[in-house]
N, CA, C and O atoms as a Tinker XYZ file with bonds, in Angstrom:
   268  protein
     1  N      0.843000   -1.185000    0.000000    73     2
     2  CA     0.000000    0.000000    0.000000    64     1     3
     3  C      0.884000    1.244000    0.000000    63     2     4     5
     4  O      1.672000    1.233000    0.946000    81     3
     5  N      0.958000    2.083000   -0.621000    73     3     6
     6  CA     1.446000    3.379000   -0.971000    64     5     7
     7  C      0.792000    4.291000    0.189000    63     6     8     9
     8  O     -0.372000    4.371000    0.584000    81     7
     9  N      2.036000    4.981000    0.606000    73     7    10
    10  CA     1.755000    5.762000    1.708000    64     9    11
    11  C      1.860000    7.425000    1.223000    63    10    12    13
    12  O      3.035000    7.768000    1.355000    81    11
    13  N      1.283000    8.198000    0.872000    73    11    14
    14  CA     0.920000    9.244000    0.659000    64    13    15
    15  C      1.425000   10.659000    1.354000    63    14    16    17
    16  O      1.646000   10.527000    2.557000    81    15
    17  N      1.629000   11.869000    0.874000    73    15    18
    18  CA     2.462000   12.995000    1.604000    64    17    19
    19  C      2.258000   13.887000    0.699000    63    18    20    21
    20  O      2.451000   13.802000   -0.514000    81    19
    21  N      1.642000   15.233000    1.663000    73    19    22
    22  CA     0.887000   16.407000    0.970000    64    21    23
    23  C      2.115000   17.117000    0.501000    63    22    24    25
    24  O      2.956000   17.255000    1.390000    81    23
    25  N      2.490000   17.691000   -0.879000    73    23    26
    26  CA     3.461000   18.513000   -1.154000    64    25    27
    27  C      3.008000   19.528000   -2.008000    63    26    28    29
    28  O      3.829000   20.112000   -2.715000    81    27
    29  N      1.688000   19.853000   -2.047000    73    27    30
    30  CA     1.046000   21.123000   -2.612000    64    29    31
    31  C     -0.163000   21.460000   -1.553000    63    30    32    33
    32  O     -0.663000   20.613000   -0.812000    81    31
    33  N     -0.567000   22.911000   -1.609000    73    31    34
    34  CA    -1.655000   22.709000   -0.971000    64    33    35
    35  C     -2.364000   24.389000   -1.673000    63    34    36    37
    36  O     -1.761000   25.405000   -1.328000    81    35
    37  N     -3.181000   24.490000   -2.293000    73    35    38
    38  CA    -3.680000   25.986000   -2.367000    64    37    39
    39  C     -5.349000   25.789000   -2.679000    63    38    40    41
    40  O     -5.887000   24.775000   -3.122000    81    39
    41  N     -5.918000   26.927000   -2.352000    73    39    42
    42  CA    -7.551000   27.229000   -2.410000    64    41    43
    43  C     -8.385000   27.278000   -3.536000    63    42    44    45
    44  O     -9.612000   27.363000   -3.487000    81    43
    45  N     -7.488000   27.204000   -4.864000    73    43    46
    46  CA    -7.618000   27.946000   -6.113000    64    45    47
    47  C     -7.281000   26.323000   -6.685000    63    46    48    49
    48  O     -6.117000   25.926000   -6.633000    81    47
    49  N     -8.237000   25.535000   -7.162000    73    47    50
    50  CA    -8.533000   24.398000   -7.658000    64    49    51
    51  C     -7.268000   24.156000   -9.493000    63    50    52    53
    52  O     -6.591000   23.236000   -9.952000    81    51
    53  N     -7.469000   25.032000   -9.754000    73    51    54
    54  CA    -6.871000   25.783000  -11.101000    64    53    55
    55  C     -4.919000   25.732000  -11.298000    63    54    56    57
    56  O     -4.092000   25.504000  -12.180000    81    55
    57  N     -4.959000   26.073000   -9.972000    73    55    58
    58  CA    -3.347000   26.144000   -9.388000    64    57    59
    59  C     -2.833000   24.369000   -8.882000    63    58    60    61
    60  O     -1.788000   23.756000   -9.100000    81    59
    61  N     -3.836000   24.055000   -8.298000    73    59    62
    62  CA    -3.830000   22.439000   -7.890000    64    61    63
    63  C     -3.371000   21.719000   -9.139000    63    62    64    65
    64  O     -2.240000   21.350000   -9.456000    81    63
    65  N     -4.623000   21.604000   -9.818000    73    63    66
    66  CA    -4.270000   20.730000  -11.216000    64    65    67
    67  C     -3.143000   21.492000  -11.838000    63    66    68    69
    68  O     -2.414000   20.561000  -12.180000    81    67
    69  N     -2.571000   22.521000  -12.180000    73    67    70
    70  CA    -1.383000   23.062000  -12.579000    64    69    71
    71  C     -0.072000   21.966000  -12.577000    63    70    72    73
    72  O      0.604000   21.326000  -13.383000    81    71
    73  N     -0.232000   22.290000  -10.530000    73    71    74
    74  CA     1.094000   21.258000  -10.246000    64    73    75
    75  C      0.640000   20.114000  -10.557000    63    74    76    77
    76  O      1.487000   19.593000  -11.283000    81    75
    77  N     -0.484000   19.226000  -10.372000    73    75    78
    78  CA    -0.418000   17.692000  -10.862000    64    77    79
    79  C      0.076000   17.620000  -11.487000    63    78    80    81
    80  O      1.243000   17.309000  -11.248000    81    79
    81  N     -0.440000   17.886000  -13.156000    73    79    82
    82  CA    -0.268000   17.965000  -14.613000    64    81    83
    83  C      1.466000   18.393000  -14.636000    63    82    84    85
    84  O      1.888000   17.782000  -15.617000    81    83
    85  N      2.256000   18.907000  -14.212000    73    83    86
    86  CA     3.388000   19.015000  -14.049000    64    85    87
    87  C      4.261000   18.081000  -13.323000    63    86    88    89
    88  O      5.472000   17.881000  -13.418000    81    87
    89  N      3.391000   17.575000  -12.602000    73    87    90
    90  CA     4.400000   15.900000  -11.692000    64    89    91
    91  C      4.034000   15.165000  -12.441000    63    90    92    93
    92  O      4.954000   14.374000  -12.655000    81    91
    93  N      3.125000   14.911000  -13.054000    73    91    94
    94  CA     2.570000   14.266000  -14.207000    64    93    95
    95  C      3.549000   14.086000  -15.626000    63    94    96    97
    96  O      3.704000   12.997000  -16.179000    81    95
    97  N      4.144000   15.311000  -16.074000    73    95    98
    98  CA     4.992000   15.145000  -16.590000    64    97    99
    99  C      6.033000   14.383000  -16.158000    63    98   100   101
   100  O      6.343000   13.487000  -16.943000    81    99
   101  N      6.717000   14.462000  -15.085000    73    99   102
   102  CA     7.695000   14.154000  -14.645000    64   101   103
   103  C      7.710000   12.609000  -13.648000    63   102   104   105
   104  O      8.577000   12.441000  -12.790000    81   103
   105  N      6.478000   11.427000  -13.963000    73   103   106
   106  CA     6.333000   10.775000  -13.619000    64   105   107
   107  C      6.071000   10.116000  -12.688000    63   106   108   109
   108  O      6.023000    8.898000  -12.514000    81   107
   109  N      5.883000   11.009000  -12.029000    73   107   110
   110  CA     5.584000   10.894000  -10.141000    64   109   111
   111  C      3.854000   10.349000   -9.583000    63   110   112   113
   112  O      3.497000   10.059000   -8.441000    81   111
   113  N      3.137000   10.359000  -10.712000    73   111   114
   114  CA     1.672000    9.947000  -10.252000    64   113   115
   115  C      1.032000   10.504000   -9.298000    63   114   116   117
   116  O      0.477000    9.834000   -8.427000    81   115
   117  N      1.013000   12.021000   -9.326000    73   115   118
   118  CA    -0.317000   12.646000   -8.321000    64   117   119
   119  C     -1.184000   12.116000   -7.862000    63   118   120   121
   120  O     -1.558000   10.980000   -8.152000    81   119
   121  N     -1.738000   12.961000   -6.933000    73   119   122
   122  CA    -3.041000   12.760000   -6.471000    64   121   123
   123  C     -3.529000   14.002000   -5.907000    63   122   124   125
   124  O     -3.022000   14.489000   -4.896000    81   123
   125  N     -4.851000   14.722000   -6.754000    73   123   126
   126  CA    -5.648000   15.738000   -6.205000    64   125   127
   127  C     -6.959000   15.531000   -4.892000    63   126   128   129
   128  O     -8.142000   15.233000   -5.063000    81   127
   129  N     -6.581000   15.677000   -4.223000    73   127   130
   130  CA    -7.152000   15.724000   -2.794000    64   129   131
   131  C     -8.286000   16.787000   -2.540000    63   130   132   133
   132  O     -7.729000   17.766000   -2.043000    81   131
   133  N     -9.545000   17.000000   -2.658000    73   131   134
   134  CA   -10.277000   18.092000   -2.765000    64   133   135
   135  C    -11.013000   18.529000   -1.175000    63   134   136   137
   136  O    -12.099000   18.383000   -0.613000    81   135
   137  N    -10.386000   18.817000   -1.040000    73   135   138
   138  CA   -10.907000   19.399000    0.976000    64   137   139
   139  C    -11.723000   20.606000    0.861000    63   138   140   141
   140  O    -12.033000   21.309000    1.823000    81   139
   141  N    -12.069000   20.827000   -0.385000    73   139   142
   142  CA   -13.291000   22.522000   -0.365000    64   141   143
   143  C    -14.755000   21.802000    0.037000    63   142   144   145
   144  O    -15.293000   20.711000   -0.153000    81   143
   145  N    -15.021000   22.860000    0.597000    73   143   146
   146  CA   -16.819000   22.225000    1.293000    64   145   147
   147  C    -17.604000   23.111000   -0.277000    63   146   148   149
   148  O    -17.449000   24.299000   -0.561000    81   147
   149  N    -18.228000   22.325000   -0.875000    73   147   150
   150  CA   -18.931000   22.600000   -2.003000    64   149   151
   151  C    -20.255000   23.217000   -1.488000    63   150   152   153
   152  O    -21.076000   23.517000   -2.355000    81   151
   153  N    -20.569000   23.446000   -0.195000    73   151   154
   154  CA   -21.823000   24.296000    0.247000    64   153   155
   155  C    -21.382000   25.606000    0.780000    63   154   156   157
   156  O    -22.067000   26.615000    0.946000    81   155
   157  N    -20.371000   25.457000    0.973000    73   155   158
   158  CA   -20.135000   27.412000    1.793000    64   157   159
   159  C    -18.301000   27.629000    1.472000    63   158   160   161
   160  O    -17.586000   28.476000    2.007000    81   159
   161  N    -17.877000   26.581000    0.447000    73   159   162
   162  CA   -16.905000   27.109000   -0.629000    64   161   163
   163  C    -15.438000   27.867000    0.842000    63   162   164   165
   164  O    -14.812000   28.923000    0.934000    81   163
   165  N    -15.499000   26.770000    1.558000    73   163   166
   166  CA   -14.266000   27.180000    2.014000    64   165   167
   167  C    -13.144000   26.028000    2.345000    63   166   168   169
   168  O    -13.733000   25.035000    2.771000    81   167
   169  N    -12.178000   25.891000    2.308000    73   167   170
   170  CA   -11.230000   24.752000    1.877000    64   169   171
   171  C    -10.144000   24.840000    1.031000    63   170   172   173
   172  O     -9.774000   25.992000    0.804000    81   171
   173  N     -9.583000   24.029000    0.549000    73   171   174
   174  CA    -8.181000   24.178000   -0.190000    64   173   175
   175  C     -8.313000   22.729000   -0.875000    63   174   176   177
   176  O     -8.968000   21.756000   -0.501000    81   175
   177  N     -7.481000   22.894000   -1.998000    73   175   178
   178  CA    -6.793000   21.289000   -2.976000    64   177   179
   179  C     -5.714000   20.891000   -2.678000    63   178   180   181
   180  O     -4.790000   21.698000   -2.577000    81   179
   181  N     -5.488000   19.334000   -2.419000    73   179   182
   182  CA    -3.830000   19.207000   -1.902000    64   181   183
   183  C     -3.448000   18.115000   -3.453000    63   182   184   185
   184  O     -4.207000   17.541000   -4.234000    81   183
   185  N     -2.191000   18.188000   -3.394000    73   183   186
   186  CA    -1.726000   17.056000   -4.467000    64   185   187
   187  C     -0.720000   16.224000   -3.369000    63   186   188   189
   188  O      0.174000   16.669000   -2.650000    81   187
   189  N     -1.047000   15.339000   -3.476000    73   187   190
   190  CA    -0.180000   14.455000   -2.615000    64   189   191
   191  C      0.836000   13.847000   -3.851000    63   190   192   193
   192  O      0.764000   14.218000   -5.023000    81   191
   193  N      1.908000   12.710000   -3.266000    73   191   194
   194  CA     2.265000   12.289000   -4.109000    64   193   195
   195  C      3.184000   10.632000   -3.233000    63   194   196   197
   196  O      3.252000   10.645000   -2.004000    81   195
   197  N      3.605000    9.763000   -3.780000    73   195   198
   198  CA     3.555000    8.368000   -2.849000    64   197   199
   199  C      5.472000    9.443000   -1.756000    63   198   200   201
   200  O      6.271000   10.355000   -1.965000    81   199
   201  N      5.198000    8.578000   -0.891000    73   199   202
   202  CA     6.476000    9.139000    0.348000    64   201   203
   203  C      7.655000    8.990000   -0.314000    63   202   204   205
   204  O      8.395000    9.973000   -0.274000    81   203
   205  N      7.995000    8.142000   -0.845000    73   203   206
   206  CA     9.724000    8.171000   -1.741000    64   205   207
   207  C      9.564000    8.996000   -2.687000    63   206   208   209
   208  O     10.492000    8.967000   -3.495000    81   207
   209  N      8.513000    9.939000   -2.976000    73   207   210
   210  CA     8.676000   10.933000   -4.450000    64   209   211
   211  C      8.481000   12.256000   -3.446000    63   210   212   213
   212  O      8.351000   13.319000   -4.053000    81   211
   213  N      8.462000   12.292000   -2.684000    73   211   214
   214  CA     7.998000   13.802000   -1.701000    64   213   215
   215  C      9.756000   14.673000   -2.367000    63   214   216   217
   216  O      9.747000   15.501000   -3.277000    81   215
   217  N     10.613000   14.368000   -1.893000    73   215   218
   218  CA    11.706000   15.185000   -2.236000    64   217   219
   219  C     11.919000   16.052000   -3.979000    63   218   220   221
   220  O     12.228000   17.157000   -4.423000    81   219
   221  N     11.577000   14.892000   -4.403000    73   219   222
   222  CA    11.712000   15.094000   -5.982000    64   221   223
   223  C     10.698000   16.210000   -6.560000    63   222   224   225
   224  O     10.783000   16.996000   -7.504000    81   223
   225  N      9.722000   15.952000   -5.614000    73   223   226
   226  CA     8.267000   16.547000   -6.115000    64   225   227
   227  C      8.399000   17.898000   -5.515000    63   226   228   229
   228  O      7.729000   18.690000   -6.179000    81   227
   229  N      8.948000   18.421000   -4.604000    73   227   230
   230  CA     9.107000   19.396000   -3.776000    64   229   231
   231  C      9.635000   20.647000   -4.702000    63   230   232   233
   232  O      9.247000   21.736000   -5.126000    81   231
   233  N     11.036000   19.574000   -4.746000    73   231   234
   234  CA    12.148000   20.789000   -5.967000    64   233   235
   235  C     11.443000   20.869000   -7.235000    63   234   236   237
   236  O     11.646000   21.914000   -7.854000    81   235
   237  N     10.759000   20.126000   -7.709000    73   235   238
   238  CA    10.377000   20.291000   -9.364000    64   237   239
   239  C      9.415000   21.656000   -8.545000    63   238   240   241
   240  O      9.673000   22.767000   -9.008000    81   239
   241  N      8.622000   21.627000   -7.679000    73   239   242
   242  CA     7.501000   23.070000   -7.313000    64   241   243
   243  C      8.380000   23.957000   -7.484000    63   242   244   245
   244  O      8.315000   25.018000   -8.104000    81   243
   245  N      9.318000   23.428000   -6.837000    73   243   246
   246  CA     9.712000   25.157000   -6.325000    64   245   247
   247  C     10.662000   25.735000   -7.503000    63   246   248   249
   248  O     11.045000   26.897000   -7.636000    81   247
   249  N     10.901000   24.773000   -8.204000    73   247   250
   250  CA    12.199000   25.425000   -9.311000    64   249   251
   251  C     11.420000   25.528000  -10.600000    63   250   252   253
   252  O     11.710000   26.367000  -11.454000    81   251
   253  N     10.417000   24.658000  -10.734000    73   251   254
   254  CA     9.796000   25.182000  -12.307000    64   253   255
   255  C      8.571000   25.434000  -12.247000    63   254   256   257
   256  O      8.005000   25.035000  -13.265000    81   255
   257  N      7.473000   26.214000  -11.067000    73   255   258
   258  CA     6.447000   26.545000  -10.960000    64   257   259
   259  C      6.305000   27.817000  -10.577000    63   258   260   261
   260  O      6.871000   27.850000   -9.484000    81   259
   261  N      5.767000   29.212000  -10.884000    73   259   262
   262  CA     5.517000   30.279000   -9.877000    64   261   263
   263  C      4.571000   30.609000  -10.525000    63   262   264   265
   264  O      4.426000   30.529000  -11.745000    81   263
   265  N      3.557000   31.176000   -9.403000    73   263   266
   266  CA     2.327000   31.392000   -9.691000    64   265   267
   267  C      2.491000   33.229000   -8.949000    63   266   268
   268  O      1.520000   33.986000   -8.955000    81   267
């Protein structure tokens, strides 16, 4: 069983799938996590990604993403 570790987290659903689609490239197999309450719209999107890819996944954010 694959053990899971949040390495994105923002409110803006748009920005979420951004980074997937970008670990996605880079082979890591996301996962979009949707924690917004769809009745009073407050919450955030996480992308997790499995625990041995957390490092890899970290630096690809921070070096080829700015929002």
């Amino acid at each position: 069983m694959v053990e899971w570790q949040k390495v994105y987290q923002d409110p803006q659903q748009y920005r979420a799938e951004i980074v997937k689609a970008i670990l996605e490239d880079h082979d890591l197999a996301p996962v979009l996590v949707d924690k917004k309450d769809s009745a009073y719209q407050f919450g955030h999107f996480e992308v997790h990604v499995a625990a041995d890819h957390v490092i890899r996944a970290l630096k690809i954010i921070n070096e080829e993403i700015r929002f």
